[in-house]
C-alpha positions as CSV (number, residue, x, y, z in Angstrom):
1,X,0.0,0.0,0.0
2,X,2.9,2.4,-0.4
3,X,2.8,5.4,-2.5
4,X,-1.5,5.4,-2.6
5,X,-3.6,7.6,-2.3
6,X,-7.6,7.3,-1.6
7,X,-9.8,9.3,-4.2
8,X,-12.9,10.2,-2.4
9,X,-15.2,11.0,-6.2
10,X,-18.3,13.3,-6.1
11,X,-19.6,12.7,-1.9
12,X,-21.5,16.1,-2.5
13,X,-25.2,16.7,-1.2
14,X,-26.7,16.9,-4.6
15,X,-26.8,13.3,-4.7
16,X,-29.1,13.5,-1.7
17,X,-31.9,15.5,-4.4
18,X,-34.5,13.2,-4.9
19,X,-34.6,13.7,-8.2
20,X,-32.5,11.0,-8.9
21,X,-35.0,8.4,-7.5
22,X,-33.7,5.1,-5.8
23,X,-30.0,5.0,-5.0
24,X,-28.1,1.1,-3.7
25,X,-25.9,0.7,-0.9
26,X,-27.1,3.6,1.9
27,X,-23.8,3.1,3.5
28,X,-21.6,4.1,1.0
29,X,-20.8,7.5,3.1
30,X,-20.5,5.5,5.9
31,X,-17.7,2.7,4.5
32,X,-16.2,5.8,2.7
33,X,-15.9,7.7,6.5
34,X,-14.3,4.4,7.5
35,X,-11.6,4.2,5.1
36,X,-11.2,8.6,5.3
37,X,-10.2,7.6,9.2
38,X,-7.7,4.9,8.4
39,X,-6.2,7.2,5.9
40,X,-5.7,10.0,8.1
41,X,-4.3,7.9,10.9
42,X,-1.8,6.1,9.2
43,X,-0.8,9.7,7.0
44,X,-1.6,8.8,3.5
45,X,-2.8,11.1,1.0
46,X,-6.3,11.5,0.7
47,X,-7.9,13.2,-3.0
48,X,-11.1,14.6,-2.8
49,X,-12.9,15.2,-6.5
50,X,-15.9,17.4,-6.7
51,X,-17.9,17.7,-9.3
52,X,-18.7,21.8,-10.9
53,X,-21.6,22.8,-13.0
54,X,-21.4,26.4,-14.9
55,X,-25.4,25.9,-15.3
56,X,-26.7,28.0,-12.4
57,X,-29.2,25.8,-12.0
58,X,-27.6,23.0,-12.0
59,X,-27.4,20.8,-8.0
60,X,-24.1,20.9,-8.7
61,X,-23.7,24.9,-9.0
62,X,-21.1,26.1,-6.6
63,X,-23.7,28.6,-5.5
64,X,-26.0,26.3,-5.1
65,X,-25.9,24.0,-1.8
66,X,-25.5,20.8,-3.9
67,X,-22.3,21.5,-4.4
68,X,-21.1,20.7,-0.9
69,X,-19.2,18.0,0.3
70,X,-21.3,16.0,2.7
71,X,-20.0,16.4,6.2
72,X,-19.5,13.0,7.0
73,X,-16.5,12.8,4.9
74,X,-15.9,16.8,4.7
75,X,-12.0,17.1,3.7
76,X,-9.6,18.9,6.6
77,X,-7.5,21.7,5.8
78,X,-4.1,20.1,3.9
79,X,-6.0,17.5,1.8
80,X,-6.4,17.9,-1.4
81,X,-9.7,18.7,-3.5
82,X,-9.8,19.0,-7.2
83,X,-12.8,20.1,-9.3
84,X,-14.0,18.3,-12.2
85,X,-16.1,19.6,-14.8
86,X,-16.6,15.9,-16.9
87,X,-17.2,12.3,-15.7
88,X,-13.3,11.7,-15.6
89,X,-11.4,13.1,-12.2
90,X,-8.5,13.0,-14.9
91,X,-9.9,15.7,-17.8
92,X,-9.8,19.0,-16.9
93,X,-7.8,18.4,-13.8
94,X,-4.5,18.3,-12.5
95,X,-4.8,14.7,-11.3
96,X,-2.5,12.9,-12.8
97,X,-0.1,15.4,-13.0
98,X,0.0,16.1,-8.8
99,X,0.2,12.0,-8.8
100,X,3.2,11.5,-11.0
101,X,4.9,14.5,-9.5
102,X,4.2,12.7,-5.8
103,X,5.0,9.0,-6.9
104,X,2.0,8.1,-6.0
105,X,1.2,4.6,-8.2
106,X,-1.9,3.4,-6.2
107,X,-5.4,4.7,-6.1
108,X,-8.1,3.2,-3.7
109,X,-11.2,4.6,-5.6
110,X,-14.6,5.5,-4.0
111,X,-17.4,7.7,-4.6
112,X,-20.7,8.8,-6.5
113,X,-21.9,7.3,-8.6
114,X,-20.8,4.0,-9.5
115,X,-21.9,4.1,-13.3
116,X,-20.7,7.4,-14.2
117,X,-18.0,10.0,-12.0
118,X,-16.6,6.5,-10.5
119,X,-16.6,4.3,-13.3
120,X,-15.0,6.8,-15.9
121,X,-12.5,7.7,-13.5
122,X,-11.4,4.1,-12.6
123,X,-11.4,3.1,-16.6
124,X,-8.9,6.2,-16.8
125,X,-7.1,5.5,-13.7
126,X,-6.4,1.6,-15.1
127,X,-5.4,2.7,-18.6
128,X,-2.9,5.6,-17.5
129,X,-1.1,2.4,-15.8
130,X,-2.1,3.2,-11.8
131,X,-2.5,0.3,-10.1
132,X,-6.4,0.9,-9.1
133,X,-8.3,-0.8,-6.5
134,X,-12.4,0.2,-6.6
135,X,-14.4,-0.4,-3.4
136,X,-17.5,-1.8,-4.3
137,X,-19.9,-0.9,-1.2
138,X,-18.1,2.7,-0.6
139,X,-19.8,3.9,-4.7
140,X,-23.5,3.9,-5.2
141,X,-26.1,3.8,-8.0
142,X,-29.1,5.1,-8.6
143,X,-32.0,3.3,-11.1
144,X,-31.3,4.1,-14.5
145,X,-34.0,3.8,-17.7
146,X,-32.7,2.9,-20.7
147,X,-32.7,3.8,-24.6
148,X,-35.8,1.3,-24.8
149,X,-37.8,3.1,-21.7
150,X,-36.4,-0.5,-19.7
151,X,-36.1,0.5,-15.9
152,X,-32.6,-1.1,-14.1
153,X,-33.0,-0.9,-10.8
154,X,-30.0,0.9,-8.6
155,X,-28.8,-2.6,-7.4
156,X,-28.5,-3.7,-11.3
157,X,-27.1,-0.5,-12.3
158,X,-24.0,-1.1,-9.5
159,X,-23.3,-5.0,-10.2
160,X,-23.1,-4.7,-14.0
161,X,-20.9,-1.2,-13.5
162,X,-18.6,-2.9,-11.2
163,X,-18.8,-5.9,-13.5
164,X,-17.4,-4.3,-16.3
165,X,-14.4,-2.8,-14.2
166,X,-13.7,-5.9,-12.2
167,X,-9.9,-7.3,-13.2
168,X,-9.8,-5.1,-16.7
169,X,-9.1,-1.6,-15.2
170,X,-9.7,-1.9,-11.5
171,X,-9.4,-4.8,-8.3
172,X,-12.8,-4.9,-6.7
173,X,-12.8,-5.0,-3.1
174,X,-14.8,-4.2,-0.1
175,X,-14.2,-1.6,2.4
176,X,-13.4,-4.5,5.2
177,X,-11.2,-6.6,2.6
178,X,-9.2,-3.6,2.1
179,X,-8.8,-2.6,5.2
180,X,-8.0,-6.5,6.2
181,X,-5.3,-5.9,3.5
182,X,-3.7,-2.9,5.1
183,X,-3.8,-4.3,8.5
């Protein structure tokens, strides 16, 4: 687990809008918090990413209180947070860059939401060559409809996203096989 860092993707109180109907895993906060406090007691660096809209009505407006990080994971003072404009934490940003430049090679990924912020990032994170470990119960989905008017339910929506990252650009692990890893 040397040289890693724990990217922390979107935790921001828009996601709490009902407008985006049922969400999976009600915990994901909660596992996230968990992994937040091993981080900071053993001194590794912790990446927050959160998400910017220029649409002023947008939940993710920084005027608008959306745009907050929720306070159960709220960063301290000398971590890092990076806004994001696109899906990837890597376009736009300064990501990879600030990684390279402090060797870090490993990213613990977690986040909102699993099929879009979190997935794009971990597909990116894989093929720029980090070695990338996704926690499956510290992301979430919400139910999606499809092309074809098909409702997935949030559960669906989760599994199949973490399907199609699972051994290609990410480990999948869970918050207590991880930590069962460090310790």
């Amino acid at each position: 687990m040397k040289n890693n860092a724990l990217i922390i993707i979107d935790v921001q109180k828009a996601f709490d809008d009902k407008k985006w109907g049922e969400r999976n895993n009600l915990i994901a906060e909660d596992n996230i918090r968990k992994l937040l406090t091993l981080w900071r007691k053993k001194g590794w660096q912790v990446i927050y990413i959160q998400h910017m809209s220029d649409n002023p009505s947008s939940v993710f407006h920084p005027k608008n209180e959306g745009f907050a990080i929720k306070e159960l994971v709220e960063p301290i003072e000398e971590e890092i947070i990076i806004t994001k404009k696109v899906n990837s934490s890597f376009i736009g940003t300064n990501l990879e860059e600030f990684l390279l430049l402090n060797d870090i090679r490993t990213l613990i990924i977690t986040g909102l939401t699993t099929p879009h912020c979190v997935s794009t990032t971990t597909r990116m994170s894989g093929n720029l060559g980090f070695n990338t470990y996704l926690i499956s119960d510290a992301t979430a989905a919400f139910g999606m409809t499809d092309h074809n008017d098909n409702y997935y339910d949030a559960d669906t929506i989760h599994d199949t996203s973490l399907a199609t990252l699972n051994e290609e650009f990410a480990t999948i692990l869970t918050t207590e096989q991880l930590i069962n890893v460090i310790e």
